[in-house]
LOLOKE-941042 format. One record per residue: residue number from 1; residue in three letters; x, y, z of N, C-alpha, C in turn; chain. Coordinates in Angstrom, 1 decimal. Each point is the difference from the previous one (the first is absolute). Layout:
(NUM ALA (X Y Z) (X Y Z) (X Y Z) A);
...
# end
This chain:
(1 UNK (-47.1 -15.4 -8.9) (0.7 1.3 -0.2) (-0.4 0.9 1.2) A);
(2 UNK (-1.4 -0.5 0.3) (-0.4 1.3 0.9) (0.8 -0.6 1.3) A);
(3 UNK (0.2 -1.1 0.4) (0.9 -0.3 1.0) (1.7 0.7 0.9) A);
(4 UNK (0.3 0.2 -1.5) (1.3 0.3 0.2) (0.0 1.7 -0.2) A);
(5 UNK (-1.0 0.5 -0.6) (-0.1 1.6 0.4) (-0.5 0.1 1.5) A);
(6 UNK (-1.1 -0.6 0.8) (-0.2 0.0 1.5) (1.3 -0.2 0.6) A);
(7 UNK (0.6 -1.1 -0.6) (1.5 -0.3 0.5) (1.3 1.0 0.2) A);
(8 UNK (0.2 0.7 -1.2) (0.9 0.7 0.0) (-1.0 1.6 0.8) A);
(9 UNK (-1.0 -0.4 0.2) (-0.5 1.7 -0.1) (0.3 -0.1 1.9) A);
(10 UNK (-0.1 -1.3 0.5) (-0.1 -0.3 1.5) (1.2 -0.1 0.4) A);
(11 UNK (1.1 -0.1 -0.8) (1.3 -0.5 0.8) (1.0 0.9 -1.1) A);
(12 UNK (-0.2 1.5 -0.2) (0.7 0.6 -0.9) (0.8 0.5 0.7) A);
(13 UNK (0.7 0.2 1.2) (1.2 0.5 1.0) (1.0 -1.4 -0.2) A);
(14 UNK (-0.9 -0.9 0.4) (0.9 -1.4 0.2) (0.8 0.1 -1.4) A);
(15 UNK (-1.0 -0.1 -1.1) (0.9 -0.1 -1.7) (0.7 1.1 -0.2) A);
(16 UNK (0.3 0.7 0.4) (0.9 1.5 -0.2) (1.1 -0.2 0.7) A);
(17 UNK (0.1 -0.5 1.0) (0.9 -0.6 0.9) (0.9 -1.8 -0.3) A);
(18 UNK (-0.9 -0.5 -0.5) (0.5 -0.9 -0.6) (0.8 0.0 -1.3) A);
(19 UNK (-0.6 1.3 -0.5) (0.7 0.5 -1.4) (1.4 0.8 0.1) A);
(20 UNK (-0.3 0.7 1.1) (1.7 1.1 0.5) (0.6 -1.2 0.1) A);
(21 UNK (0.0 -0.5 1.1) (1.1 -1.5 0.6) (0.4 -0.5 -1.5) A);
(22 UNK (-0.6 -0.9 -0.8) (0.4 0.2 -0.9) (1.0 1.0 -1.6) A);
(23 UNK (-0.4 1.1 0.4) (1.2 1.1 -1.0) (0.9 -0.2 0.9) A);
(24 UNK (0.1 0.1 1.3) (1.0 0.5 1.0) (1.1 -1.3 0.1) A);
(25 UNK (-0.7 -1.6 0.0) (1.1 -1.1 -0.2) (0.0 0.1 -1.3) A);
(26 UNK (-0.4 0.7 -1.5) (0.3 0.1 -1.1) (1.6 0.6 -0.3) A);
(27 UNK (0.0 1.1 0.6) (0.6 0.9 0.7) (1.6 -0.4 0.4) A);
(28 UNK (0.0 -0.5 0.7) (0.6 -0.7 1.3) (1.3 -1.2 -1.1) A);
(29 UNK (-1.1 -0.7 -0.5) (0.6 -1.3 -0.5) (1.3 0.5 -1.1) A);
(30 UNK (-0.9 1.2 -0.9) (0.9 0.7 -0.9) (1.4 0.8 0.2) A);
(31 UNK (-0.2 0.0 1.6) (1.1 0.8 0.6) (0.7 -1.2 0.4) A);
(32 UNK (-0.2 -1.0 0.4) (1.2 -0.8 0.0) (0.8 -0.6 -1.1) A);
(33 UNK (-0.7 0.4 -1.6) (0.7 -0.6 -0.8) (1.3 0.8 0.0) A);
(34 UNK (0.8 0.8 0.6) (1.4 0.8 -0.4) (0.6 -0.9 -0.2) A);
(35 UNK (0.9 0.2 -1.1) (0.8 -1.1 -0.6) (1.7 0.4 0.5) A);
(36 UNK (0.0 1.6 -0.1) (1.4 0.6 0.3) (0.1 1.3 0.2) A);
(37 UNK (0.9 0.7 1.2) (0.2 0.9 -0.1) (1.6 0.8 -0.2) A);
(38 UNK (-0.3 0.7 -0.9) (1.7 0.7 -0.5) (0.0 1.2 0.7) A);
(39 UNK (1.0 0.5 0.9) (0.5 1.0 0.7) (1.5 0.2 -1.3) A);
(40 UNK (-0.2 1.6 0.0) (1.1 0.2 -0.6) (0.3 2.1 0.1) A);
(41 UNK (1.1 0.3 0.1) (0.4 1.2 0.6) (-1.2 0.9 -1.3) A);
(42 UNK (-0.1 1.5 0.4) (-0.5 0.9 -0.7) (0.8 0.9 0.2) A);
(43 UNK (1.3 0.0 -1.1) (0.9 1.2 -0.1) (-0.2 0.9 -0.2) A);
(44 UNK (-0.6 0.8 -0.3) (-0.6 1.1 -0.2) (-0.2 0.3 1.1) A);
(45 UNK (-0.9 -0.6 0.7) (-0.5 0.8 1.2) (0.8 -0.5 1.5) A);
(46 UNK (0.9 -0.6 -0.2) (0.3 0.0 1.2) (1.6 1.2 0.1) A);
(47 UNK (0.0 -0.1 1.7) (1.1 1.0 -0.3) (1.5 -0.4 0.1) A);
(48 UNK (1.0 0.9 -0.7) (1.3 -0.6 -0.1) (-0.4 -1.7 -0.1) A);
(49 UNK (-0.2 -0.4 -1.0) (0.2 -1.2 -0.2) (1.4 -0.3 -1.0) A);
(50 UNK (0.2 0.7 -0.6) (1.1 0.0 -1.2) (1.4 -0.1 0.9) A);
(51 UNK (-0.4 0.9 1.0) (1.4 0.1 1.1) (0.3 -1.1 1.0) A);
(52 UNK (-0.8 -0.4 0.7) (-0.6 -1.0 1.1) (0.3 -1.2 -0.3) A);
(53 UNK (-1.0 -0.7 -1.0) (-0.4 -1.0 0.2) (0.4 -1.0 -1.5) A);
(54 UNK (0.3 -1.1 0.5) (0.3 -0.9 -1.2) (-0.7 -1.2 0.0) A);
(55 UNK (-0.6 -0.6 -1.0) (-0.6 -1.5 0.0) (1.1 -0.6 0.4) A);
(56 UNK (0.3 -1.2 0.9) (0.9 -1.0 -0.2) (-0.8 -1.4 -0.2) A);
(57 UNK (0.3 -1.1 -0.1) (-0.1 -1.2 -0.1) (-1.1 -0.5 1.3) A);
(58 UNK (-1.5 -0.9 0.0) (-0.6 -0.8 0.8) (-1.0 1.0 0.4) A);
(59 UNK (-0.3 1.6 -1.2) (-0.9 1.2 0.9) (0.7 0.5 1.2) A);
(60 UNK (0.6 0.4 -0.3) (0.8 0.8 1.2) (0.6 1.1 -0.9) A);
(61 UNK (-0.4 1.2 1.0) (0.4 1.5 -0.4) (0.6 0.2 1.2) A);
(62 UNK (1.4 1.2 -0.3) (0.9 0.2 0.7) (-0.2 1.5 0.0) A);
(63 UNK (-0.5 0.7 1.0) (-0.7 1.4 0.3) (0.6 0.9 1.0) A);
(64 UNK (0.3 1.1 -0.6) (0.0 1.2 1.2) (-0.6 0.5 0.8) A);
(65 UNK (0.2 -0.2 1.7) (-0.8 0.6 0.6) (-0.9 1.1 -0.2) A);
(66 UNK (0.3 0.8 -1.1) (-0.8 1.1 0.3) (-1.3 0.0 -1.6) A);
(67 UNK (0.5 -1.3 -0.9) (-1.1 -0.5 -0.8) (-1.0 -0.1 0.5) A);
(68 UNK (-1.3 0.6 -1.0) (-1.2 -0.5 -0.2) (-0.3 -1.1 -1.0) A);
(69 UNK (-0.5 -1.2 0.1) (-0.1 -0.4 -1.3) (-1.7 0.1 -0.3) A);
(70 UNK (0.0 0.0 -1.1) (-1.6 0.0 -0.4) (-0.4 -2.0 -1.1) A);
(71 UNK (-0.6 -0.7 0.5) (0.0 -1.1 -0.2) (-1.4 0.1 -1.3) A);
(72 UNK (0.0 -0.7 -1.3) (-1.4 -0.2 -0.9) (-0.2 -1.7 0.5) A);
(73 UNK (-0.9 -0.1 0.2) (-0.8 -1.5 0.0) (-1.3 -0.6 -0.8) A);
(74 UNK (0.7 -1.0 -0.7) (-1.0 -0.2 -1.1) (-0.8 -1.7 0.5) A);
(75 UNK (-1.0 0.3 0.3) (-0.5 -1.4 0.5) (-0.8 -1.0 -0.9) A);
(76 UNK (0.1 -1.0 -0.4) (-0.3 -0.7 -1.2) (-1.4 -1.0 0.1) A);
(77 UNK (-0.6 -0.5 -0.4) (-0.5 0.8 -1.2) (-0.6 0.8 0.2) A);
(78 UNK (-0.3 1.3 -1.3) (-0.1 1.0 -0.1) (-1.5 0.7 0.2) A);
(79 UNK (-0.5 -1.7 -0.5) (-2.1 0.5 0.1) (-0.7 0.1 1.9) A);
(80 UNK (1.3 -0.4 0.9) (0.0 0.5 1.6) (-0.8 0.8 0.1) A);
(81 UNK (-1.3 0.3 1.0) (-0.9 1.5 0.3) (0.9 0.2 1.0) A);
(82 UNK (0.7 -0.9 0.8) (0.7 0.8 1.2) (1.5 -0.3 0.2) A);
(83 UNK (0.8 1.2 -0.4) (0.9 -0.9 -0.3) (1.0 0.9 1.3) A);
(84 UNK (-0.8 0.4 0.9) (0.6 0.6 1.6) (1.4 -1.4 0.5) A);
(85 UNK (0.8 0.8 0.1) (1.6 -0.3 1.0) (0.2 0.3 1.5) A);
(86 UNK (0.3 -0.9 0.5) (0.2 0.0 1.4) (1.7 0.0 0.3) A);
(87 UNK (0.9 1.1 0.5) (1.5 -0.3 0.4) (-0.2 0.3 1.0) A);
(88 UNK (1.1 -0.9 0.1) (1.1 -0.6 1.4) (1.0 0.8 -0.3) A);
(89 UNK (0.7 0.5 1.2) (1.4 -0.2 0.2) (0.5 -0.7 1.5) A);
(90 UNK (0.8 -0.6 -0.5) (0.8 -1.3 0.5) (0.7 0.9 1.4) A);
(91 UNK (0.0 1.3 -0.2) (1.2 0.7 0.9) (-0.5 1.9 0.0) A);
(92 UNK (-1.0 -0.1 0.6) (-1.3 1.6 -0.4) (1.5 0.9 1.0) A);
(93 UNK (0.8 -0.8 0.6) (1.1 1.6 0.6) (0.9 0.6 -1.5) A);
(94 UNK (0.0 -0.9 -1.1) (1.1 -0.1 -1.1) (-0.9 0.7 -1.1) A);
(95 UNK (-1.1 -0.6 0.2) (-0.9 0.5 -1.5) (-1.4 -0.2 0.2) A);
(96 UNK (-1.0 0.7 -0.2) (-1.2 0.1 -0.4) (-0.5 0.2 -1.3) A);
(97 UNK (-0.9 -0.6 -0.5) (-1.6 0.5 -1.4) (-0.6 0.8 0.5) A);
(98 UNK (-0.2 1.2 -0.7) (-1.0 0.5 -0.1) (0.0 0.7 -1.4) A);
(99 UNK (-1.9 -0.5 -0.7) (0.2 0.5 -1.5) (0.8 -0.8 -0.9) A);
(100 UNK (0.9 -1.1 0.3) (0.2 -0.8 -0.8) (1.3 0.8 -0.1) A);
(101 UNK (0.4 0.9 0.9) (1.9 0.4 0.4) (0.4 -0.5 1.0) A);
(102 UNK (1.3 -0.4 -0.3) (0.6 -0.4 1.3) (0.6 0.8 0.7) A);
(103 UNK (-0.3 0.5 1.2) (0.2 0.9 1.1) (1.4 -0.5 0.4) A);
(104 UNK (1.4 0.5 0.2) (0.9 -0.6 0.4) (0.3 1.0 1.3) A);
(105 UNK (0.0 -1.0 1.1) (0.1 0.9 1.4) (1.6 -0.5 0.9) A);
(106 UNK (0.7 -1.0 -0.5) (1.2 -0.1 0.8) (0.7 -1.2 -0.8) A);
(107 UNK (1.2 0.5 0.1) (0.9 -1.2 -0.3) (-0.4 -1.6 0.5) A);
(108 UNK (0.4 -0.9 -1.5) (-0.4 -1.4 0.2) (-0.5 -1.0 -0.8) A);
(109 UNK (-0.4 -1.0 0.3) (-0.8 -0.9 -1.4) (-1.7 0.2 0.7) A);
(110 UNK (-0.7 -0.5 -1.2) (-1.5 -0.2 0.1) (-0.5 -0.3 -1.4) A);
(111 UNK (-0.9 -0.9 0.6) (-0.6 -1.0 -1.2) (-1.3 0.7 -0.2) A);
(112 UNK (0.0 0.6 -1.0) (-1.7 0.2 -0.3) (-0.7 -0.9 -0.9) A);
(113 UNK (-1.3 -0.1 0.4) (-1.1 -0.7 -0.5) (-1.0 0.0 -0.2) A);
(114 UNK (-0.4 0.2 -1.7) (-1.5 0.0 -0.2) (-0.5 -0.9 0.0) A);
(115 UNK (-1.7 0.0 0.4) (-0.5 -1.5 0.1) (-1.4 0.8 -0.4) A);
(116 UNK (-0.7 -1.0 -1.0) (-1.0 -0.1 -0.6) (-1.1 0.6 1.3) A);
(117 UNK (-1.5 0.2 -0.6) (-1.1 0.2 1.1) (0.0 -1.1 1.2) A);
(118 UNK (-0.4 -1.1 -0.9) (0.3 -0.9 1.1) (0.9 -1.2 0.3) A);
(119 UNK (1.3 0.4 -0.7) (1.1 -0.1 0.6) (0.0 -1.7 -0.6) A);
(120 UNK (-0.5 0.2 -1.7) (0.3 -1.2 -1.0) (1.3 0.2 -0.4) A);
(121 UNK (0.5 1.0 -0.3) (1.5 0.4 -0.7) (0.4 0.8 0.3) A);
(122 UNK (1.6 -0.1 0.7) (1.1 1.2 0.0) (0.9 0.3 -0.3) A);
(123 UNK (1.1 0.9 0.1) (0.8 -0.2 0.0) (0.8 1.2 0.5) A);
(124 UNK (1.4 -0.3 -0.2) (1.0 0.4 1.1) (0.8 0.9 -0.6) A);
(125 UNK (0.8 1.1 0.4) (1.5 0.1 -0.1) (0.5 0.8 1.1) A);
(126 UNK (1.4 -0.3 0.0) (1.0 -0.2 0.7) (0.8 2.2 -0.4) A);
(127 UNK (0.2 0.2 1.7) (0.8 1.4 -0.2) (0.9 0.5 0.8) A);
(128 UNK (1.1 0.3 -0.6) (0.8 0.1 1.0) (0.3 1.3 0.2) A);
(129 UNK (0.1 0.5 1.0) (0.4 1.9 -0.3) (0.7 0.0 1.0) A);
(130 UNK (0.5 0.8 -0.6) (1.8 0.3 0.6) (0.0 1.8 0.1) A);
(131 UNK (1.2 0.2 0.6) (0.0 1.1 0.7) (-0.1 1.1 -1.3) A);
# end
């Protein structure tokens, strides 16, 4: 016993360190388990959507240029500590994210896409905005 107290009492940076690395790939592994993520409009808060914009068929919304849309994303499963989103857009002259709205800056299509932390699961939809 007295060994392993000289032991740990001698090499107690190294065990603290060997112990982080471990929570941190604890950490890490749990974040790859994302199973799915659901993008879906937030009527409420986005603007002129009622006027604008219609769901059609394959995720594709059909938008007025001068729409904001405000996007909810629910990333699965639910016991995730990190459950941080990374977007794309396919066409940043047409549309940008920011806040999880979609910024619409010019007539056109563009594919946006959320993708998990590290980019286990995403997914997409399709927008078209018209004048």
């Amino acid at each position: 016993m007295e060994k392993i107290i000289t032991f740990i009492k001698k090499h107690k940076m190294l065990l603290i360190i060997i112990i982080l690395i471990c929570l941190i790939l604890i950490v890490l592994v749990n974040q790859l388990k994302v199973s799915s993520i659901k993008i879906d409009i937030d009527y409420v808060n986005s603007k002129d959507v009622m006027l604008f914009m219609s769901r059609t068929t394959d995720d594709q919304i059909v938008a007025n240029k001068d729409s904001n849309i405000k996007f909810t994303v629910d990333v699965l499963p639910k016991k995730l500590l990190n459950k941080s989103i990374k977007w794309k857009s396919s066409n940043s002259a047409v549309a940008t994210i920011e806040d999880n709205t979609l910024v619409i800056h010019d007539v056109g299509t563009v594919e946006i896409n959320a993708e998990s932390m590290f980019g286990v699961e995403s997914n997409k939809i399709n927008i078209i905005v018209k004048e």
